[in-house]
C-alpha angles and dihedrals in degrees: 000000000000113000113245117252132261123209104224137200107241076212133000119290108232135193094044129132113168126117126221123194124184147104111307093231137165118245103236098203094047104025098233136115130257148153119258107210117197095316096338140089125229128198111220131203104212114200113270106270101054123116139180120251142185105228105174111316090330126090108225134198108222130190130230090284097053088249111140120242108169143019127207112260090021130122109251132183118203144192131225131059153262111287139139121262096263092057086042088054083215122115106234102234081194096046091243112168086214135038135170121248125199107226097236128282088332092060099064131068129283084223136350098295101022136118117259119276124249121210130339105012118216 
């Protein structure tokens, strides 16, 4: 099985404040992951360093550090914010004007569920 696909930021996005929140899920027609809010799907661009894992039986999203921060078929919550490819410094493998970019390490999540982190993470 070939591990779906993740967009990511060739550097952090910066200057975004926006939250989203939705199932971590797996595109079926393009192999990569995004988050389906409410009904509809979001292409995320995750901070370089991220990476998709089997962990078990469950795919994971981790961080830089190999942390995990998301789980496929959990509820996530992200922060970032609604920008086109080139201010997400990210390429669209689906050709999406806007994308949303999670705004570094503080963007993501302190643990699979949780809000986003704000400042130093433990």
């Amino acid at each position: 099985m070939e591990l779906p696909h993740l967009t990511l930021q060739q550097r952090p996005a910066k200057n975004l404040a926006a939250r989203l929140e939705g199932t971590l899920v797996v595109d079926d027609a393009s192999n990569y992951l995004g988050v389906l809010s409410g009904d509809h799907l979001v292409e995320v661009a995750w901070p370089p360093g991220c990476a998709v894992a089997e962990r078990g039986s469950s795919l994971v999203v981790l961080d830089g550090d190999g942390r995990s921060v998301g789980e496929v078929g959990a509820v996530i919550v992200l922060g970032g914010g609604y920008a086109g490819p080139e201010r997400a410094h990210a390429v669209s493998p689906t050709g999406r004007g806007r994308i949303f970019a999670v705004a570094g390490a503080c963007g993501l999540p302190a643990g699979p569920g949780l809000p986003p982190s704000r400042g130093v993470r433990s």
